[in-house]
MARVEXKOL-793190 format. One record per residue (C-alpha): residue number from 0; x, y, z. Coordinates in Angstrom, 3 decimals. Layout:
BEGIN
site seq NUM&east X&north Y&up Z
...
This chain:
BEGIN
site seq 0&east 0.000&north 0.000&up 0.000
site seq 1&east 1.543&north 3.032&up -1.291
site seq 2&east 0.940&north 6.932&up -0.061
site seq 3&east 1.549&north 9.790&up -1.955
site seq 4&east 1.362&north 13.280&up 0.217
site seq 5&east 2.378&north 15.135&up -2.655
site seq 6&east -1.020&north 14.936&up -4.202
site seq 7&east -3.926&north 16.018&up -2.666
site seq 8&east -7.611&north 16.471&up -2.935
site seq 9&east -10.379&north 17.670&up -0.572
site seq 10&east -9.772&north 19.619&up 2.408
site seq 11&east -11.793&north 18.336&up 5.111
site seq 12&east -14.335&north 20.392&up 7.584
site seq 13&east -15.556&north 17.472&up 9.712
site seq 14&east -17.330&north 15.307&up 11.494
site seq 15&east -20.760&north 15.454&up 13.388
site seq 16&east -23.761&north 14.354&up 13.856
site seq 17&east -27.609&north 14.994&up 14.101
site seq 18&east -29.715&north 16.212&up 17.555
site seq 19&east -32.877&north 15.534&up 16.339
site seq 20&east -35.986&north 15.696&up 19.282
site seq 21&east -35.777&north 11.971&up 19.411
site seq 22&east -32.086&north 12.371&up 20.364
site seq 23&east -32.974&north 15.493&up 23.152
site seq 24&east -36.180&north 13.916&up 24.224
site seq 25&east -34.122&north 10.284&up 25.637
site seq 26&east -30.972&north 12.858&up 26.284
site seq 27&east -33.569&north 14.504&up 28.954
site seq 28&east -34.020&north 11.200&up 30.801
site seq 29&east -30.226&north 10.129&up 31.855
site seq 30&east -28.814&north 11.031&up 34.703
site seq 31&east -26.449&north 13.559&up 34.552
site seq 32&east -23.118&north 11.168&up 34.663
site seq 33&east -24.622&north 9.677&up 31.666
site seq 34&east -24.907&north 12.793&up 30.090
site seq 35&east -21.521&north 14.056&up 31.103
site seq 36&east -19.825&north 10.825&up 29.365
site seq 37&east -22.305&north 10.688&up 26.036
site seq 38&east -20.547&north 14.697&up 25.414
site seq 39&east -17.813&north 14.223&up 26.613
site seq 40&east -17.113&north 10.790&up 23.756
site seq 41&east -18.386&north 12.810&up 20.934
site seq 42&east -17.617&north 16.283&up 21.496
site seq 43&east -14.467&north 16.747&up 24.102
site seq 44&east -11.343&north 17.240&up 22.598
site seq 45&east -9.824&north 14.373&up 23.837
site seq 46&east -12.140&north 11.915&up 22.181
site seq 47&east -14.247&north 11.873&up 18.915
site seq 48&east -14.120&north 15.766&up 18.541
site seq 49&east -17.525&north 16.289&up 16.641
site seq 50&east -17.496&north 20.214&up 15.389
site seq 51&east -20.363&north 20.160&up 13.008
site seq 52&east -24.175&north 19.254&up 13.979
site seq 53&east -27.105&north 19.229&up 11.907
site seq 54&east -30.765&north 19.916&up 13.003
site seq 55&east -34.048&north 19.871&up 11.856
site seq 56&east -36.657&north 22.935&up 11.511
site seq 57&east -39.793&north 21.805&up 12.739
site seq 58&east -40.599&north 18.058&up 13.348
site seq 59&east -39.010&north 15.415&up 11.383
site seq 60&east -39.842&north 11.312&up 11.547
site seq 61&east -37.344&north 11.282&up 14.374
site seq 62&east -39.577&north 13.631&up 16.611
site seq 63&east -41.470&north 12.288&up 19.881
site seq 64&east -45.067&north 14.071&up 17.428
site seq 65&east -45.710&north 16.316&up 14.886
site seq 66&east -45.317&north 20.092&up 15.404
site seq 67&east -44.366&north 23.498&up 13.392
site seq 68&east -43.577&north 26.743&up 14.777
site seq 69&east -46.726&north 28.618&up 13.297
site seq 70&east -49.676&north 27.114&up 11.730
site seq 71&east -51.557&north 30.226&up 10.556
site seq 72&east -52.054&north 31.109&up 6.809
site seq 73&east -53.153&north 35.068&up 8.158
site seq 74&east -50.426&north 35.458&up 10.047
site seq 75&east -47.968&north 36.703&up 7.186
site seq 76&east -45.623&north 38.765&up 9.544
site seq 77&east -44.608&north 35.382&up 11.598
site seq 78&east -45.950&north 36.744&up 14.829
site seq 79&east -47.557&north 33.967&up 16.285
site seq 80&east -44.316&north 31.576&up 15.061
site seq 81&east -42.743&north 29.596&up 18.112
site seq 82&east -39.220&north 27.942&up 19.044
site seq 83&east -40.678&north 26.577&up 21.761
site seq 84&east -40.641&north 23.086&up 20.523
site seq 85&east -37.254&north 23.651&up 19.651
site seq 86&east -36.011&north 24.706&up 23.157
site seq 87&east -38.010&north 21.965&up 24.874
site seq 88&east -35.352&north 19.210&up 24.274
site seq 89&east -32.919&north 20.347&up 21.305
site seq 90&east -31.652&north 23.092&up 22.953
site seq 91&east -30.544&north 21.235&up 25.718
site seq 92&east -28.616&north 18.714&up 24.227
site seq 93&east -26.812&north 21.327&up 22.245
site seq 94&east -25.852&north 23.989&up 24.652
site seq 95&east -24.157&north 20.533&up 26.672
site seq 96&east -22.461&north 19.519&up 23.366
site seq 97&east -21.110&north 23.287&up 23.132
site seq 98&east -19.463&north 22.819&up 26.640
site seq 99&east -18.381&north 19.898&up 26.114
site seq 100&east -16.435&north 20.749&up 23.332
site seq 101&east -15.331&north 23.613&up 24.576
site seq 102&east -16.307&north 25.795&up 21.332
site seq 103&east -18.962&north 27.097&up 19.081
site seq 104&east -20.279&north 23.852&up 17.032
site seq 105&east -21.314&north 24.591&up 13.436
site seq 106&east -24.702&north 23.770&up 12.282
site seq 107&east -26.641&north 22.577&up 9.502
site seq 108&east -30.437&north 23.238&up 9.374
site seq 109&east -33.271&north 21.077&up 7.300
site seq 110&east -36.594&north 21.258&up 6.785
site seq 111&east -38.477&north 18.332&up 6.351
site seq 112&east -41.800&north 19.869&up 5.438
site seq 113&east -43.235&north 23.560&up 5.200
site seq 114&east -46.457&north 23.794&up 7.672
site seq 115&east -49.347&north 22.232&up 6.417
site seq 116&east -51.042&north 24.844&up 5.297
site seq 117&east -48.605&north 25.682&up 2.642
site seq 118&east -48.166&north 22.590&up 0.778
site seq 119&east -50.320&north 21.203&up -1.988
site seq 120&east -52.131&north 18.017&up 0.032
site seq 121&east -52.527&north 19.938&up 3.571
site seq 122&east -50.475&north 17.870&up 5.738
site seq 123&east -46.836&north 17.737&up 6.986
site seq 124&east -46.868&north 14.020&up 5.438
site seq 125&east -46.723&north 12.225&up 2.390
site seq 126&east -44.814&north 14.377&up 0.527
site seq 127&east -46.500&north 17.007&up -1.832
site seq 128&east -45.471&north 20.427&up -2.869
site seq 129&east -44.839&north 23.680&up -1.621
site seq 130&east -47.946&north 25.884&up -2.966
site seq 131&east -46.203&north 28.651&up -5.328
site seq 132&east -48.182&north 31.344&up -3.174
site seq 133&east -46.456&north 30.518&up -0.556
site seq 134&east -42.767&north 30.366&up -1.753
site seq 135&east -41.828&north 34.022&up -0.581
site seq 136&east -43.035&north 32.972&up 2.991
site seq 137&east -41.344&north 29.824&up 3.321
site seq 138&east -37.978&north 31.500&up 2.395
site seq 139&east -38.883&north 34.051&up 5.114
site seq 140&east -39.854&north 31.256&up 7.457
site seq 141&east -36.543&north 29.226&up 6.996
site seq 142&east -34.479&north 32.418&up 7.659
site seq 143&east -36.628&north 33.244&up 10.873
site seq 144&east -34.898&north 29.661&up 12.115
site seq 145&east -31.748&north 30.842&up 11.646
site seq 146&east -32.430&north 34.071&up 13.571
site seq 147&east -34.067&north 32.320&up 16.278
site seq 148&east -30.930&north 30.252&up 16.142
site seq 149&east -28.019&north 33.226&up 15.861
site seq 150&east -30.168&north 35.354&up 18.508
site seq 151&east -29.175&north 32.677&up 20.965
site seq 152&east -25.886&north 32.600&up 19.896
site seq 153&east -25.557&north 29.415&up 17.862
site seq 154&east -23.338&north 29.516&up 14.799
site seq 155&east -25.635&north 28.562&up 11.709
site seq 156&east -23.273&north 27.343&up 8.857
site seq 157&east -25.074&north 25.776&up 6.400
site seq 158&east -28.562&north 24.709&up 5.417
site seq 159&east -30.056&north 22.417&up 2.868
site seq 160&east -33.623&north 23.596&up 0.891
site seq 161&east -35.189&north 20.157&up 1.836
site seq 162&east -34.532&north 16.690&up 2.941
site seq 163&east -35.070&north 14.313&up 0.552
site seq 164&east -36.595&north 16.023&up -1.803
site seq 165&east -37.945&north 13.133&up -4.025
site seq 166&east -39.278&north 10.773&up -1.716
site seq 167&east -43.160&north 10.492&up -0.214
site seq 168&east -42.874&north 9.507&up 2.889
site seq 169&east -45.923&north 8.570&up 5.694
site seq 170&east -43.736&north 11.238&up 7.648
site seq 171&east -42.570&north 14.896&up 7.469
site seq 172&east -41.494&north 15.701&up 3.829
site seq 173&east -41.987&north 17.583&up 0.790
site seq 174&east -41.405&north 16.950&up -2.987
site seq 175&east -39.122&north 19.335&up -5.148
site seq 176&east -38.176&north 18.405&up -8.685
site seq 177&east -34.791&north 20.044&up -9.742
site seq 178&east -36.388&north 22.714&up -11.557
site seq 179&east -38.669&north 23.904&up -8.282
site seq 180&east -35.430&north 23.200&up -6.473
site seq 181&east -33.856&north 26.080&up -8.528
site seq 182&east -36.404&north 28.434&up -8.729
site seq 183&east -37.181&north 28.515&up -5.198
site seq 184&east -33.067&north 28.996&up -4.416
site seq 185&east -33.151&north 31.481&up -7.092
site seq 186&east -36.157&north 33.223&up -6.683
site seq 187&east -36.668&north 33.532&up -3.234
site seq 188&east -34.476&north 31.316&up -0.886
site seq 189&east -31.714&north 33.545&up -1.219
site seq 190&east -33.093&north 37.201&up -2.123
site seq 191&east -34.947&north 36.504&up 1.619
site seq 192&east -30.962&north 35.574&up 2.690
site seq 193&east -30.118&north 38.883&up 1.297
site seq 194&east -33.132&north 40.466&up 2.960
site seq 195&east -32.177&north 38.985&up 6.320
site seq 196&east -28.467&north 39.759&up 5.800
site seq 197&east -27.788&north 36.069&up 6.120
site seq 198&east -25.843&north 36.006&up 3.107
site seq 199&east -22.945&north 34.398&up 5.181
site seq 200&east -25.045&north 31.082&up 5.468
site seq 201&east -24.238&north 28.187&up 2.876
site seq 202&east -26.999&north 26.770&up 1.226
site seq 203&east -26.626&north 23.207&up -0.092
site seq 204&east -29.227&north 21.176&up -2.329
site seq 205&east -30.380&north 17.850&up -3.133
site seq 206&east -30.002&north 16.366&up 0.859
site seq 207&east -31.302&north 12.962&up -0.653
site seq 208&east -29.727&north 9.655&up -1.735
site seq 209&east -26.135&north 9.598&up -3.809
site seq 210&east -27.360&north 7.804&up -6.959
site seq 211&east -29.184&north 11.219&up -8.019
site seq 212&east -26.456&north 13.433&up -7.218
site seq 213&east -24.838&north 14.179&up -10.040
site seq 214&east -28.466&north 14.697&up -12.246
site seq 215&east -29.675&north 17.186&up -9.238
site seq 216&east -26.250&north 19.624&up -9.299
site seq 217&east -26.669&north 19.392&up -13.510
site seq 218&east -29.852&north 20.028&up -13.282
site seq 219&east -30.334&north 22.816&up -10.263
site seq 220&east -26.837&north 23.974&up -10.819
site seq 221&east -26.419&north 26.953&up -13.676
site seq 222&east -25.205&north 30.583&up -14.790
site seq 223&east -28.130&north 31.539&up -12.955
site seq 224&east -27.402&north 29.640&up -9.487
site seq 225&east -23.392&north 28.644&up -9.200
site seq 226&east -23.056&north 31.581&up -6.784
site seq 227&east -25.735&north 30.229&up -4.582
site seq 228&east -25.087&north 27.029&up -4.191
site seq 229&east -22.044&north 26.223&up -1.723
site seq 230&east -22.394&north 23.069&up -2.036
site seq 231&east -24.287&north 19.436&up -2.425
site seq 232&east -25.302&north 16.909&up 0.259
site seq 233&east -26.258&north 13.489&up 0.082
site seq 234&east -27.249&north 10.610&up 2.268
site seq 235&east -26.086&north 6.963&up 1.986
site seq 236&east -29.699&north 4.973&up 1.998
site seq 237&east -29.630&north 3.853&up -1.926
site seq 238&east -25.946&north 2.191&up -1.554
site seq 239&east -22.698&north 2.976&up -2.905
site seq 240&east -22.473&north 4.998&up -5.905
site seq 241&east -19.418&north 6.422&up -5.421
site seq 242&east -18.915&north 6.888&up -8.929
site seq 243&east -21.932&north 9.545&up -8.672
site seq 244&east -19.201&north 11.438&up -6.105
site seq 245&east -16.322&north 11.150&up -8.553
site seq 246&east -18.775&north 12.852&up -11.334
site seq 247&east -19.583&north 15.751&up -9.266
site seq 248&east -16.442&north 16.189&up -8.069
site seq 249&east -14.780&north 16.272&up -11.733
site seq 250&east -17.511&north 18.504&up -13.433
site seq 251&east -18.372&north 20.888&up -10.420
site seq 252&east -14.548&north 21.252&up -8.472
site seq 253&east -16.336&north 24.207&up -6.702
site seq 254&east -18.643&north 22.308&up -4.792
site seq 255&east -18.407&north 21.124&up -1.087
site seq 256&east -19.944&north 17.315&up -0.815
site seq 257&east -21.331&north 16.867&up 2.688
site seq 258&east -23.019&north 13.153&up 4.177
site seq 259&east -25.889&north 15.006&up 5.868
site seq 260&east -27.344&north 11.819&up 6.576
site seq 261&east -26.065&north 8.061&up 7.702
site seq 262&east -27.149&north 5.442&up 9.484
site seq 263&east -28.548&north 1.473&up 9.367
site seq 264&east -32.474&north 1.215&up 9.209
site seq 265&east -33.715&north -1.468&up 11.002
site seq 266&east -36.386&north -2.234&up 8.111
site seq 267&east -33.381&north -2.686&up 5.939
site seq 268&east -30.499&north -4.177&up 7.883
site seq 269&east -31.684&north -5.599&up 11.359
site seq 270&east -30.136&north -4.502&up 14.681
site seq 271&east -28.511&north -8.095&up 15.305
site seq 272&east -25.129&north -8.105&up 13.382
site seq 273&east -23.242&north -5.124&up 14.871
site seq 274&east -19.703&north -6.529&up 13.550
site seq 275&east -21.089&north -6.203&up 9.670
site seq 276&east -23.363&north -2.928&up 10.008
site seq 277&east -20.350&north -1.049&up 11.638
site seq 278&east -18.548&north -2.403&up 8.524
site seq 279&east -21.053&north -1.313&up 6.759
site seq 280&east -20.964&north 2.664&up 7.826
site seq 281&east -17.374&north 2.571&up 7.677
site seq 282&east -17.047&north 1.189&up 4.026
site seq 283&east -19.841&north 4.122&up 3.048
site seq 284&east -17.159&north 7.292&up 5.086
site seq 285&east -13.544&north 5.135&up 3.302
site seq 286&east -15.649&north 5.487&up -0.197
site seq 287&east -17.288&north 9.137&up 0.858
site seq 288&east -14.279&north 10.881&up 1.443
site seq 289&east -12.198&north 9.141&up -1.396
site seq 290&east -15.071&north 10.603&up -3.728
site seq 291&east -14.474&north 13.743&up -2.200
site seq 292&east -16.661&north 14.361&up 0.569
site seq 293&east -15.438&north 17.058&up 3.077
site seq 294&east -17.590&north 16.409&up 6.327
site seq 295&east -19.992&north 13.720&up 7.674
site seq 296&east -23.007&north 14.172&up 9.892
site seq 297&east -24.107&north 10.959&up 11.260
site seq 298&east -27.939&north 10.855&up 11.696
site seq 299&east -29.259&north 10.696&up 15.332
site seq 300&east -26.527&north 10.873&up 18.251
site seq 301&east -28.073&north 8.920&up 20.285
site seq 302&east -32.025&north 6.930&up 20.481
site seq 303&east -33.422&north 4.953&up 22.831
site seq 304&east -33.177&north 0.946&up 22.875
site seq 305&east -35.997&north 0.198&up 20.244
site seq 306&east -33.931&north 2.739&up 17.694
site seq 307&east -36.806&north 5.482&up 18.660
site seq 308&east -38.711&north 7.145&up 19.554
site seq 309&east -39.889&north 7.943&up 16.249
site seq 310&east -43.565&north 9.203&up 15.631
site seq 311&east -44.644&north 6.629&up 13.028
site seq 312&east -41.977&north 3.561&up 13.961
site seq 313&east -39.181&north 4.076&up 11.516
site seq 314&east -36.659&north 2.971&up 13.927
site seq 315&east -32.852&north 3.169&up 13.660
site seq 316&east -29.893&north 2.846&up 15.173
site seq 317&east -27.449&north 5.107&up 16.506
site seq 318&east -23.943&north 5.270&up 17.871
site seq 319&east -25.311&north 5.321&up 21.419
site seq 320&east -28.716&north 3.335&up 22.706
site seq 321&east -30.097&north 4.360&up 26.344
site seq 322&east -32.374&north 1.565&up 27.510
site seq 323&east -35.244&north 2.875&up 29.387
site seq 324&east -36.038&north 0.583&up 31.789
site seq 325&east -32.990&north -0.211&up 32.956
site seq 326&east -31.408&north 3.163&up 33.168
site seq 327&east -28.211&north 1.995&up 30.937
site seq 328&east -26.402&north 4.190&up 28.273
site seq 329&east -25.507&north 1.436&up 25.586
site seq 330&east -22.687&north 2.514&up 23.741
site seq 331&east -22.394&north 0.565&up 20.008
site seq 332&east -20.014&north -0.833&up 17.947
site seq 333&east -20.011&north 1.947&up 15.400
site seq 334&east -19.289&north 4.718&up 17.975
site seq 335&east -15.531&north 2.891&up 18.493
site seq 336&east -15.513&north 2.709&up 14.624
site seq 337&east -16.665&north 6.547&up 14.276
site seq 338&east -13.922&north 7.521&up 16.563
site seq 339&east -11.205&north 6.167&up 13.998
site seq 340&east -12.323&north 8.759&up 11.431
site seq 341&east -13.525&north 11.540&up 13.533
site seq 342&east -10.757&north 11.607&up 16.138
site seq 343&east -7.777&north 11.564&up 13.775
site seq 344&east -9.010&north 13.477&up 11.182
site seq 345&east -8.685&north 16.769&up 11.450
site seq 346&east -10.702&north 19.764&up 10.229
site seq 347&east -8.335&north 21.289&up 7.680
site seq 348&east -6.358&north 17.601&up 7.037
site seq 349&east -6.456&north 17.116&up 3.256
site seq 350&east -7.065&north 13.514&up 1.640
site seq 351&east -4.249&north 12.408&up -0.360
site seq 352&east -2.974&north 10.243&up -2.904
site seq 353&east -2.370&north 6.354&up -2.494
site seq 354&east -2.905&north 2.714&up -3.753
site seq 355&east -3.832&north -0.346&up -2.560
site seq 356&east -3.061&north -4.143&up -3.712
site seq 357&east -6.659&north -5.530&up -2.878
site seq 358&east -9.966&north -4.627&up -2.851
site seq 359&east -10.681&north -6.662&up -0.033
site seq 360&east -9.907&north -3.583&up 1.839
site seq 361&east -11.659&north -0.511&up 2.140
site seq 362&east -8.444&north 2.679&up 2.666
site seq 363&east -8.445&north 6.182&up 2.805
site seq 364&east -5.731&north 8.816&up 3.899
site seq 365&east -5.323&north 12.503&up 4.781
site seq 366&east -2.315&north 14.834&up 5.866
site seq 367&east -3.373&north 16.991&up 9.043
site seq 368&east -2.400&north 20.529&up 9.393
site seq 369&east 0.167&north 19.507&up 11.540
site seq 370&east 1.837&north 17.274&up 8.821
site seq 371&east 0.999&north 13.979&up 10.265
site seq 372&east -0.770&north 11.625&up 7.681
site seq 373&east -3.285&north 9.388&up 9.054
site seq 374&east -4.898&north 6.476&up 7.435
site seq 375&east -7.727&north 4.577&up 7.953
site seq 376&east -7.739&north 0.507&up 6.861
site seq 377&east -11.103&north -1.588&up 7.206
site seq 378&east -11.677&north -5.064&up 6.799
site seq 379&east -14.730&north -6.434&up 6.056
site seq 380&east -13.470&north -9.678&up 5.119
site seq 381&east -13.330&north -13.065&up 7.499
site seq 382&east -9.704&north -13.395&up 6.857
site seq 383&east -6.750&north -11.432&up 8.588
site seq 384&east -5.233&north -9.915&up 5.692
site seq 385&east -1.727&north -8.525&up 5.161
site seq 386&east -0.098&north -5.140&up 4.655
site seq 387&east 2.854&north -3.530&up 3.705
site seq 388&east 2.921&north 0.454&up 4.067
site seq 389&east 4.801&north 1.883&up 2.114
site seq 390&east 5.670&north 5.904&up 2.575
site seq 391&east 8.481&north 6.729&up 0.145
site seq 392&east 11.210&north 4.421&up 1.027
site seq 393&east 9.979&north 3.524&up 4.125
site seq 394&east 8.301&north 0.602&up 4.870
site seq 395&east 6.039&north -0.594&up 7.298
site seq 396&east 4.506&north -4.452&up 7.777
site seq 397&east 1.124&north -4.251&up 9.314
site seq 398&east -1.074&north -7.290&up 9.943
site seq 399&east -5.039&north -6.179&up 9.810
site seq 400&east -7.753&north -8.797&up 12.303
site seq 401&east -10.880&north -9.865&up 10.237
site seq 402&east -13.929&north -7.850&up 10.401
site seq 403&east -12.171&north -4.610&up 11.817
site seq 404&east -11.046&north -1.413&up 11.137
site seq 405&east -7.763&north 0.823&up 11.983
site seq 406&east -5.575&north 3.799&up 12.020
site seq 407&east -2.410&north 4.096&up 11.594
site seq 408&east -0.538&north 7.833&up 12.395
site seq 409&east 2.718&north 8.804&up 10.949
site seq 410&east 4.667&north 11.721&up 12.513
């Protein structure tokens, strides 16, 4: 296995993860030793140093119910809107991840669906479309989150126009096609930025599944738009397709690539085979940031020990399970293999060059700011498999266990 520092890509931003009100809502029932050691893994500087977390405006399936901050189609001037349902258990949680890490975290806000009353089948669910009378508002509404946000003295980074903007689901969400994607950016998202002298804030688009990537930044992505759009995020849910990564990358070099969203679904993959799901999550961040990716938001920090609570039972897992009735903070197998990436990796560390003699293993590698280069070896295979690292003319033997993943630092 060969590394090449000379040649580099992608400077990297991150890693985080989501507080969603499922996350805050469990987070509210530990005890406060609990608490102190969930932060203190993910956010200290010691341990998995998260910077970057992403959060949802209004409700989203991982919410304890429904809600939106205003639900009234007279009340143009946003005076009866409320972030009260934000401050019940989100707020929480991420004031304690802010001490924890001893900073200002960045965030990235989504929407999962405009308020009822302004979409085209009158309810937060099952996708439809954002009436066209009420496109001005919605931009305004959007940028009254980020207010709310700033005027507490959160750092808003980033958002995204809409998660998952293609699929119906029997929860929060909203359809855009690439050509409403545009025109609402275009036309309104950002003039209201302007208006709000949020012009600071990156907005990303698409915030859906990688193997539609590439058609949603050709298609969204013109004369018209390049100087709006920081950036494109994806989530992992349909697979692979790295390929889609290396397109973007290639044909739009300005763009950041962001995971906003990761994580095993129980519907799809089970909760029984920890070993192979880590693998699993791992294999998607080695092929993620060797497509270019420059940060990663895991989805919910931490659930209860069903994968919830989630308002209509689309349960997941997370890096850290509390069970309930026994009063137990459960921490997973993919937490130790998150820490690999998110603890040696630093923000400002650019990927570099290398090559590898099988495909049996998944690789990446990045050069810190301090010069050290760290890279990251996982194997999913049953065998222990072999290794010789190779940095210029030195040369290093390593020997790498079945079924696990690790780093390796050189100063």
């Amino acid at each position: 296995m060969n590394l090449y520092p000379e040649i580099t890509f992608q400077t990297m931003e991150g890693f985080g993860g989501a507080i969603t009100d499922a996350a805050g809502y469990v987070y509210s029932l530990m005890k406060e030793e609990q608490k102190h050691q969930l932060m203190e893994t993910y956010f200290s500087p010691e341990q998995m140093k998260y910077g970057i977390v992403r959060i949802h405006m209004d409700s989203c399936d991982f919410s304890t119910e429904m809600y939106e901050a205003m639900s009234d189609p007279s009340d143009r001037e946003l005076k009866t809107f409320s972030f009260s349902r934000t401050e019940k258990y989100i707020l929480p949680m991420l004031a304690d991840a802010e001490n924890a890490a001893g900073k200002k975290l960045k965030l990235m806000l989504s929407p999962w669906s405009p308020p009822a009353f302004m979409k085209t089948n009158g309810e937060r669910k099952h996708g439809g479309s954002l009436k066209p009378e009420y496109r001005e508002f919605w931009a305004d509404y959007i940028c009254r989150y980020i207010l709310e946000f700033r005027k507490r003295g959160y750092e808003v980074q980033r958002i995204s126009l809409q998660n998952e903007p293609k699929a119906v689901q029997p929860w929060d969400s909203c359809i855009y096609t690439a050509r409403e994607e545009k025109e609402f950016l275009r036309d309104f998202m950002y003039p209201a930025l302007q208006k709000h002298d949020l012009c600071d804030v990156e907005v990303f688009i698409w915030d859906h599944n990688k193997e539609r990537v590439y058609e949603r930044v050709r298609d969204t992505v013109d004369e018209t738009t390049k100087d709006m759009v920081a950036g494109v995020a994806f989530h992992w849910y349909s697979g692979d397709h790295f390929e889609a990564l290396d397109l973007v990358r290639r044909q739009y070099p300005q763009l950041k690539m962001v995971v906003s969203e990761s994580c095993i679904e129980y519907t799809k993959f089970g909760a029984a085979d920890g070993v192979v799901n880590a693998g699993r999550l791992s294999h998607e961040i080695i092929g993620d940031l060797n497509g270019g990716m420059c940060a990663f938001y895991d989805w919910n920090l931490l659930l209860d020990e069903t994968g919830g609570p989630n308002h209509v039972g689309n349960l997941c897992h997370a890096p850290f399970l509390y069970d309930r009735h026994h009063k137990e903070l459960l921490p997973q197998l993919i937490q130790k293999h998150f820490y690999h990436f998110a603890h040696f990796v630093e923000p400002g560390a650019k990927r570099i060059a290398f090559s590898k003699y099988t495909d049996e293993l998944d690789v990446t590698a990045v050069q810190n700011p301090d010069g050290k280069i760290v890279i990251v070896i996982l194997n999913r295979s049953e065998e222990c498999l072999s290794v010789v690292l190779r940095l210029q003319e030195h040369i290093v033997p390593l020997q790498v266990e079945a079924q696990s993943i690790c780093t390796g630092v050189i100063v």
